[in-house]
Short mmCIF file of the C-alpha atoms (twelve columns), coordinates in Angstrom:
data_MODEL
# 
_entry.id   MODEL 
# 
loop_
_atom_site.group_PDB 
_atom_site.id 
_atom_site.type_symbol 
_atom_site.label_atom_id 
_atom_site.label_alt_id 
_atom_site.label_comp_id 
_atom_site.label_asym_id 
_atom_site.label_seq_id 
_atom_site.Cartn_x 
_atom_site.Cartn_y 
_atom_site.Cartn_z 
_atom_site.pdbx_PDB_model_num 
ATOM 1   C CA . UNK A 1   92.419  109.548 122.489 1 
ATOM 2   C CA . UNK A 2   91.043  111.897 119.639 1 
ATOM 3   C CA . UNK A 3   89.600  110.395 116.458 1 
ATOM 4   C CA . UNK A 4   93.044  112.009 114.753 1 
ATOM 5   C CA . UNK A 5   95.334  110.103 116.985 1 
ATOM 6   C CA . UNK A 6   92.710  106.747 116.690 1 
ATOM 7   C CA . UNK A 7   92.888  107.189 113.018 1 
ATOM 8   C CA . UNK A 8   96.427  108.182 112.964 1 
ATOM 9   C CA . UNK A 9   97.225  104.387 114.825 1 
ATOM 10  C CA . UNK A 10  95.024  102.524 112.491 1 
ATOM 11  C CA . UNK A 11  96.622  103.446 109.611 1 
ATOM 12  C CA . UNK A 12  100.336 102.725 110.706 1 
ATOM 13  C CA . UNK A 13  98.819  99.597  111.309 1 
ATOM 14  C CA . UNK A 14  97.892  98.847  108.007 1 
ATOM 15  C CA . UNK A 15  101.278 100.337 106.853 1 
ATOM 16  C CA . UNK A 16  103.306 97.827  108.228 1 
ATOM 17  C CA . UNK A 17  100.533 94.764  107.396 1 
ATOM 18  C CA . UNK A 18  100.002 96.384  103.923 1 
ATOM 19  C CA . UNK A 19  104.034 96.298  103.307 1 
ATOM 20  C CA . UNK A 20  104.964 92.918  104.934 1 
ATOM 21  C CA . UNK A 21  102.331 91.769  102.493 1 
ATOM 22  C CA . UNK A 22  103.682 92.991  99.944  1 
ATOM 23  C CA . UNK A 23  107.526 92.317  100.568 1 
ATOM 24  C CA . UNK A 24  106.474 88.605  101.593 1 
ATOM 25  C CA . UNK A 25  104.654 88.257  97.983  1 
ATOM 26  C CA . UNK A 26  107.136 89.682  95.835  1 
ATOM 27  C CA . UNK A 27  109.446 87.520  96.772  1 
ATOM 28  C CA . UNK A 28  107.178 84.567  96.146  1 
ATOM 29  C CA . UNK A 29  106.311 86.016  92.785  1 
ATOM 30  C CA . UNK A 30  110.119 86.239  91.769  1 
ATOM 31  C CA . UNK A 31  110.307 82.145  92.316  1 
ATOM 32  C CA . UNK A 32  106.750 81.525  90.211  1 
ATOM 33  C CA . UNK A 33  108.240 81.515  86.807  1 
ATOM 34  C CA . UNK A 34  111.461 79.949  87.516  1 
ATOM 35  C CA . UNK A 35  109.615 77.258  89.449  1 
ATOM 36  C CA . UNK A 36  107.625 75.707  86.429  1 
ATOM 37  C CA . UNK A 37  111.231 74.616  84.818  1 
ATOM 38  C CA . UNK A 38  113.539 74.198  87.681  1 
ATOM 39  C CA . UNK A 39  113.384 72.412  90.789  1 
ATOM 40  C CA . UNK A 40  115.320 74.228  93.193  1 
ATOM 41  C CA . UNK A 41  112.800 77.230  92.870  1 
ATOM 42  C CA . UNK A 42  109.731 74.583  93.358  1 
ATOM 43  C CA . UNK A 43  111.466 74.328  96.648  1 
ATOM 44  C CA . UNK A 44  112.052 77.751  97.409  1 
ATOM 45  C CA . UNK A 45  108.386 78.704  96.104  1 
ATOM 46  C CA . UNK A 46  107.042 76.685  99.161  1 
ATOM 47  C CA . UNK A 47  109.035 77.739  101.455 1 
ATOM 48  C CA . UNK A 48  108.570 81.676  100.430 1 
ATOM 49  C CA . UNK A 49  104.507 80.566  100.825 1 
ATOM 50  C CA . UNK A 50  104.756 79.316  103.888 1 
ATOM 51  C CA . UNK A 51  107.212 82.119  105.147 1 
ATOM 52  C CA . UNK A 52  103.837 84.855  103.598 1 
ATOM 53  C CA . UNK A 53  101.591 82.827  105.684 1 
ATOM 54  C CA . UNK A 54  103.176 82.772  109.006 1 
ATOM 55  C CA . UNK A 55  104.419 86.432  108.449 1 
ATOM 56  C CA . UNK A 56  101.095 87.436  107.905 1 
ATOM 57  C CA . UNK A 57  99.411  85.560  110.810 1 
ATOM 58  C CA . UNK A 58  101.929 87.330  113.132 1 
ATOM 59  C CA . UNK A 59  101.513 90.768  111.432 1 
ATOM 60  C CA . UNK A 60  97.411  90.082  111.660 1 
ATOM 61  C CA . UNK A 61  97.594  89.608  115.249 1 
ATOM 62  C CA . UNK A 62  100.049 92.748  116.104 1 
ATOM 63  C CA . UNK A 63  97.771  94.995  113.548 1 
ATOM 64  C CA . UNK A 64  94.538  93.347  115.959 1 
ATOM 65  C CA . UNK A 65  96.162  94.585  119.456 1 
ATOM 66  C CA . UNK A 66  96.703  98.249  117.659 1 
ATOM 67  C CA . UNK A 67  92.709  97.911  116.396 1 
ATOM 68  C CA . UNK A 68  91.379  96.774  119.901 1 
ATOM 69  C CA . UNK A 69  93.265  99.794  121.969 1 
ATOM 70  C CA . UNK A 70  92.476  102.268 119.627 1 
ATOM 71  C CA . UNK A 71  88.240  100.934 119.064 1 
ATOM 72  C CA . UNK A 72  88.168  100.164 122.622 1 
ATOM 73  C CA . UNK A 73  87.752  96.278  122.326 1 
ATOM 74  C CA . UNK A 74  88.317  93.787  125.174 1 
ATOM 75  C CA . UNK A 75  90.627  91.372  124.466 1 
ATOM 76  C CA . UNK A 76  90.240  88.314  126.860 1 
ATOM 77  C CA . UNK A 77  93.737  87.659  128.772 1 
ATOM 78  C CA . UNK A 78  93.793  83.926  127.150 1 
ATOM 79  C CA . UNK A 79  93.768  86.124  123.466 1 
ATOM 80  C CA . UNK A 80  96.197  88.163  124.157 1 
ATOM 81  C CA . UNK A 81  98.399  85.544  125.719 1 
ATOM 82  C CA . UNK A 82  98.136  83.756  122.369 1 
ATOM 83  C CA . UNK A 83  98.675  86.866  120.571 1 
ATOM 84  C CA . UNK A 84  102.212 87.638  122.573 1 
ATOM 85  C CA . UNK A 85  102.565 83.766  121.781 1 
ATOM 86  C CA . UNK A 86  103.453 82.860  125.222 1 
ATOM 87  C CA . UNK A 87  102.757 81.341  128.354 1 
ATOM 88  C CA . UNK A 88  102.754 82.144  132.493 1 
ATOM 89  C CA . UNK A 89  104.047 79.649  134.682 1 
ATOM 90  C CA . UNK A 90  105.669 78.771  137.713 1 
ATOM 91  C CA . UNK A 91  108.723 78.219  138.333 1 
ATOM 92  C CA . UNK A 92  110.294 75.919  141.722 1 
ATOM 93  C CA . UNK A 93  110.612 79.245  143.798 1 
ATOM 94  C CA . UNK A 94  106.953 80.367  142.828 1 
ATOM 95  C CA . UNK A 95  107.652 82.968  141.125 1 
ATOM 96  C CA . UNK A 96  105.375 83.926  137.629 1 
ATOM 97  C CA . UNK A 97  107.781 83.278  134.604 1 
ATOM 98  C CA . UNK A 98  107.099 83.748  130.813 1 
ATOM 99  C CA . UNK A 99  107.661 81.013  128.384 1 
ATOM 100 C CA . UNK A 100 107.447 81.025  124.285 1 
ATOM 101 C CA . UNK A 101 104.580 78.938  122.666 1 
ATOM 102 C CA . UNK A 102 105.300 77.177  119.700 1 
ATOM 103 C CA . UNK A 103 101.867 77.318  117.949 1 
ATOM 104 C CA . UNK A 104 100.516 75.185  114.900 1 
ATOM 105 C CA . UNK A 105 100.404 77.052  111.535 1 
ATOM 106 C CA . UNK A 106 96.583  76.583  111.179 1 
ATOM 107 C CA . UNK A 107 95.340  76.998  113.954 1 
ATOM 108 C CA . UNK A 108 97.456  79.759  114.811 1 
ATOM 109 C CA . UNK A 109 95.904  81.057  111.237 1 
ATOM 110 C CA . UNK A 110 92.145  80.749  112.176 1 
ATOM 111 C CA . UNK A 111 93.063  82.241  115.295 1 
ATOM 112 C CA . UNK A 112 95.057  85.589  113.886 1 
ATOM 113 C CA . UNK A 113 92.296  86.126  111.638 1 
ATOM 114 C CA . UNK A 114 89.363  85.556  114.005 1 
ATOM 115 C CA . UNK A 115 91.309  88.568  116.275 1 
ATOM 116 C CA . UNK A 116 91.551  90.652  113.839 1 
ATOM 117 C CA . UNK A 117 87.688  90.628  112.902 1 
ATOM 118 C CA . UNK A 118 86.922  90.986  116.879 1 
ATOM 119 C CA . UNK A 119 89.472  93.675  117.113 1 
ATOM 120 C CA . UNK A 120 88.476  96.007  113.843 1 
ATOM 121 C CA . UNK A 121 84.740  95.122  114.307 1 
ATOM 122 C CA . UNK A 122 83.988  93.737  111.251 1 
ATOM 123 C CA . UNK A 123 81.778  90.463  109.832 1 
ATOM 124 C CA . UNK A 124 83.954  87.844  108.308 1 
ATOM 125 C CA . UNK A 125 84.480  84.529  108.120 1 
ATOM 126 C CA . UNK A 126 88.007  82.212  107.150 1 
ATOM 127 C CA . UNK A 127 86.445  79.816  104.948 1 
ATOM 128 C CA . UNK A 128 87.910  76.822  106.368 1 
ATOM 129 C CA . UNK A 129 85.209  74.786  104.435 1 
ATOM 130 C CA . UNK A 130 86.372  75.731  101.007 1 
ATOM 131 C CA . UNK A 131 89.347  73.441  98.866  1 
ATOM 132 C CA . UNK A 132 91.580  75.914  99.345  1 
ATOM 133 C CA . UNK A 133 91.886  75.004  102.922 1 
ATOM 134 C CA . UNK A 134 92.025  71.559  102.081 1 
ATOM 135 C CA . UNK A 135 94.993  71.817  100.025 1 
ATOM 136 C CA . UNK A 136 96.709  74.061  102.269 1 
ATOM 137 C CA . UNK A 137 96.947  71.201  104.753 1 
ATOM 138 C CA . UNK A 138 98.520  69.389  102.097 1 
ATOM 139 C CA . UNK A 139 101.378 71.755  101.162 1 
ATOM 140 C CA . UNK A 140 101.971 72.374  104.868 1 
ATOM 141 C CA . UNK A 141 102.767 68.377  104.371 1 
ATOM 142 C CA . UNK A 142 105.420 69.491  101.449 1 
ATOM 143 C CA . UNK A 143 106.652 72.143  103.419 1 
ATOM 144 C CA . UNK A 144 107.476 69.807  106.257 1 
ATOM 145 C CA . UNK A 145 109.177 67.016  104.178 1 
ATOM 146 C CA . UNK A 146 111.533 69.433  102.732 1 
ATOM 147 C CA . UNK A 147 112.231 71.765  106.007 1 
ATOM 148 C CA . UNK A 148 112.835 67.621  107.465 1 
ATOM 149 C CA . UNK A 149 114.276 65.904  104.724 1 
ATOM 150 C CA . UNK A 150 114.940 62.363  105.439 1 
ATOM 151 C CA . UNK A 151 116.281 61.290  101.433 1 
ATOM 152 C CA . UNK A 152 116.607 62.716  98.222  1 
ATOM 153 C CA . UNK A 153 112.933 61.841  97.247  1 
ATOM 154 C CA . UNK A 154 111.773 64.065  99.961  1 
ATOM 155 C CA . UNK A 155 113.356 67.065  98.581  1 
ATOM 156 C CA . UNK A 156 111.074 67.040  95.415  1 
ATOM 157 C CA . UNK A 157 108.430 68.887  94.376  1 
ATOM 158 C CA . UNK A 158 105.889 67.636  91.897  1 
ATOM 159 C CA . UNK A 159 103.712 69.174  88.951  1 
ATOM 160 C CA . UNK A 160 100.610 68.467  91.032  1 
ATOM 161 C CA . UNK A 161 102.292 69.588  94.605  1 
ATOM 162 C CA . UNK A 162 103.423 73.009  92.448  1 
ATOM 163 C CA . UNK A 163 99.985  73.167  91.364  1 
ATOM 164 C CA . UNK A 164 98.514  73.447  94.439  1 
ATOM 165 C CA . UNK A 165 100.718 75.823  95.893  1 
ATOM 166 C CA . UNK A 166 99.675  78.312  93.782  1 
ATOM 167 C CA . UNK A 167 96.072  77.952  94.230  1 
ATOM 168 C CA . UNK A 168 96.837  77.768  97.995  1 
ATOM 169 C CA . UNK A 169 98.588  81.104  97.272  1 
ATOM 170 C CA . UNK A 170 95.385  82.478  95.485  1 
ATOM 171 C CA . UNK A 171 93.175  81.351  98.104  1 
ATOM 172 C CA . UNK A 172 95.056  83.284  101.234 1 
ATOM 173 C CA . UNK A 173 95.315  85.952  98.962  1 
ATOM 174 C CA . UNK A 174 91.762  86.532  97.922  1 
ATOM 175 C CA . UNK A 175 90.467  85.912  101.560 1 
ATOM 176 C CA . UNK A 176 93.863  88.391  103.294 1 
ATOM 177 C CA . UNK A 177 92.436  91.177  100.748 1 
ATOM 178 C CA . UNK A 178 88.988  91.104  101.266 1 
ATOM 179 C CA . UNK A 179 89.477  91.339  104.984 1 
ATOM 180 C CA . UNK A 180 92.184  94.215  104.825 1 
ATOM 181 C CA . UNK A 181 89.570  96.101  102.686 1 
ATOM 182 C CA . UNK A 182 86.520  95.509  105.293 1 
ATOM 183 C CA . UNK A 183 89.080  96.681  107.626 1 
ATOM 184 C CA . UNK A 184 89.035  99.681  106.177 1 
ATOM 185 C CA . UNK A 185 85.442  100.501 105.616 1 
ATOM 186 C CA . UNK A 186 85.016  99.375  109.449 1 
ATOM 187 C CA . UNK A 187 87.706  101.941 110.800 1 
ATOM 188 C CA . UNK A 188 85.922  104.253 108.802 1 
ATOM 189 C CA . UNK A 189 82.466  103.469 110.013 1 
ATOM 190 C CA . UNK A 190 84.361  103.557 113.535 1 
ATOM 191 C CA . UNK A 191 85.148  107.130 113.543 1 
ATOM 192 C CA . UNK A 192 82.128  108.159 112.973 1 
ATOM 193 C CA . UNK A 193 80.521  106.722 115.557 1 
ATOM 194 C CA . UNK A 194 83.172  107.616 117.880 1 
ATOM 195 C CA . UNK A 195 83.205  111.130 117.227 1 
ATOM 196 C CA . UNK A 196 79.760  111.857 118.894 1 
ATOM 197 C CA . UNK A 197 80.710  109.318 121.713 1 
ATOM 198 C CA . UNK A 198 84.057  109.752 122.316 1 
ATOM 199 C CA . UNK A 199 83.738  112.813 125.000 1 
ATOM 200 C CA . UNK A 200 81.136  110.515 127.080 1 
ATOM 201 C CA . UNK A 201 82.730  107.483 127.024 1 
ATOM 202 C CA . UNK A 202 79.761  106.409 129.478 1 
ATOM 203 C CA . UNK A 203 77.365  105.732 126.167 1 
ATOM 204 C CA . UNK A 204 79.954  103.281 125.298 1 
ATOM 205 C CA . UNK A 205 78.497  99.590  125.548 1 
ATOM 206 C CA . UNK A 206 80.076  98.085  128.278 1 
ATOM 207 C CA . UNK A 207 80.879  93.994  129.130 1 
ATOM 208 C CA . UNK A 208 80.686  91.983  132.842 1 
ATOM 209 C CA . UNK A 209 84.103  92.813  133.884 1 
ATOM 210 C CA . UNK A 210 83.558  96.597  132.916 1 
ATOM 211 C CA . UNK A 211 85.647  96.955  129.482 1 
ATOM 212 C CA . UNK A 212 83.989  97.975  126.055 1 
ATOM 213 C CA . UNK A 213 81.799  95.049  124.998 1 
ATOM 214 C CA . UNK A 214 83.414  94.142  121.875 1 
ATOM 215 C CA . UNK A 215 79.525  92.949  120.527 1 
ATOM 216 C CA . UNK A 216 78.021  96.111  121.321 1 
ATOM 217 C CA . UNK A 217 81.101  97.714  119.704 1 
ATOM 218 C CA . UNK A 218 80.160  95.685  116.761 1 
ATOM 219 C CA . UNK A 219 76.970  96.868  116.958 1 
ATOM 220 C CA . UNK A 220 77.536  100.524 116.671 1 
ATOM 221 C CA . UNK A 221 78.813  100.087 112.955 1 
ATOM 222 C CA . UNK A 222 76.984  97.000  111.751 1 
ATOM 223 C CA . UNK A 223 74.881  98.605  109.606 1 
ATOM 224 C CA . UNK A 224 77.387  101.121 107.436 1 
ATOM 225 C CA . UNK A 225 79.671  97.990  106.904 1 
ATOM 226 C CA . UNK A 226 76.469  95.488  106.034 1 
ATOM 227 C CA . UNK A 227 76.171  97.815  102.663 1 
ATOM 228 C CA . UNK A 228 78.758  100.504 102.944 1 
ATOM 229 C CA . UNK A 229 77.334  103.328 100.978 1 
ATOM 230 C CA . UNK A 230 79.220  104.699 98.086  1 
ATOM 231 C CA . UNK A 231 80.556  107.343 100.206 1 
ATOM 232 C CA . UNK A 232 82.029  105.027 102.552 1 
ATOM 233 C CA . UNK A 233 83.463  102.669 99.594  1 
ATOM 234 C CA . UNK A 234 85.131  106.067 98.522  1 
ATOM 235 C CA . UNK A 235 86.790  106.288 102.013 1 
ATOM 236 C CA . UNK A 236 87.629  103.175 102.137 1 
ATOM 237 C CA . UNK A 237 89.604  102.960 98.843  1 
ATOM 238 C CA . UNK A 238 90.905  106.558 99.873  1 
ATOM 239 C CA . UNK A 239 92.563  105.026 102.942 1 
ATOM 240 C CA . UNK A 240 94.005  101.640 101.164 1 
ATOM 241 C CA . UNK A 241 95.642  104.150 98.556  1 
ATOM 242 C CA . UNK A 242 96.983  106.409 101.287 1 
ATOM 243 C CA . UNK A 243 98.485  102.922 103.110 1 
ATOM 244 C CA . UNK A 244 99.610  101.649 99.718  1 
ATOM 245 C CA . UNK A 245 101.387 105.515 99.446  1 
ATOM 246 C CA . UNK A 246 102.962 104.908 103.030 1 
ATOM 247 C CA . UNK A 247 104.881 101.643 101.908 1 
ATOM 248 C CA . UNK A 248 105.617 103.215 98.462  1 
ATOM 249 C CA . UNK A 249 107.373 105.490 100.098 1 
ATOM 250 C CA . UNK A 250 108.937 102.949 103.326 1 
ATOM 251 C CA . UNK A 251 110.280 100.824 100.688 1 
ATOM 252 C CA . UNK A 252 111.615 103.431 98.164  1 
ATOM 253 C CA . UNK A 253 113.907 105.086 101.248 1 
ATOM 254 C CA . UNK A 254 115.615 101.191 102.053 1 
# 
């Protein structure tokens, strides 16, 4: 694979993450203003945050298997079991069958973006330890009492439950952002040490079981993405304006 067609796979990746992010928080935005005064859109404004977040956790994991094929990282069988959300087992005549796994939202959260780091190669950290975590465990609580509802009361949203929506809504955002633009720099930094390397894949750190080691992989690039010079920052906003082009485009043609 060429560093056109690697870089040519990376960002159709970020196309399609880029634009579900963007489709999933429009239509959260278009409930924000309606939801201070009316109730029905309190309820809708949850459920639109909670659709972003699971969206997103699936589209982090799908733009993670595109990363690891084309940046040569090896994915452990378990991870990309998880990733395909499913399970092998037997059935009564021995035979291998597939079945679907019904993961938790949070967990299934930490996991899509600790892939995604592996798989792009780049240092950061879902910052579990902050509030907004906290209160997103809460308003997975709301979410569950209205997709459940069991009386009237438990169709209600409150000032305070509102509230903290939004800053759980803030919170994923901030964090989502910051990784899709280290993304960026790290493809970047990628390429360039793949184009000297890529016709002797031997020089290519290597793991136990003989794939890419995705540490050594990390290693190539740790030091343009621990200060990316200004050059790189350049290229890096350079490539988030060419994706943000892409779903201009995608979602002007619908």
């Amino acid at each position: 694979m060429t560093p056109v067609d690697t870089g040519a796979l990376n960002v159709r990746a970020l196309v399609e993450l880029r634009g579900m992010a963007d489709l999933l928080c429009d239509d959260l935005a278009r409930h924000t203003k309606e939801a201070k005064l009316e109730e029905w859109a309190r309820r809708e404004y949850v459920r639109s945050l909670f659709a972003m977040l699971e969206g997103l956790t699936y589209g982090l994991k799908q733009a993670a298997v595109v990363f690891a094929k084309t940046l040569l990282v090896e994915l452990a069988p378990e991870e990309q079991a998880l990733i395909e959300e499913s399970a092998y087992e037997l059935n009564e005549r021995g035979d291998v069958g597939k079945r679907r796994l019904h993961l938790r939202l949070l967990p299934s959260l930490q996991f899509a973006f600790k892939i995604y780091v592996k798989a792009a190669r780049i240092a950061f950290e879902l910052p579990v330890h902050e509030s907004g975590w906290e209160k997103l465990r809460r308003v997975r609580d709301v979410r569950d009492r209205l997709t459940h509802p069991k009386s009237v009361a438990d169709l209600g949203v409150s000032d305070e439950e509102f509230a903290i929506s939004e800053e759980v809504s803030a919170w994923f955002s901030t964090h989502f952002e910051e990784c899709l633009w280290l993304a960026c720099v790290g493809l970047l930094a990628s390429l360039d040490d793949f184009k000297a390397k890529l016709d002797d894949r031997d020089q290519l750190p290597r793991g136990p079981s003989g794939g890419y080691s995705a540490k050594g992989m990390q290693d190539l690039s740790a030091r343009s993405l621990s200060s990316p010079s200004s050059e790189k920052r350049a290229a890096a906003e350079a490539l988030l304006q060419k994706v943000r082009a892409r779903v201009d485009v995608q979602r002007s043609g619908r």
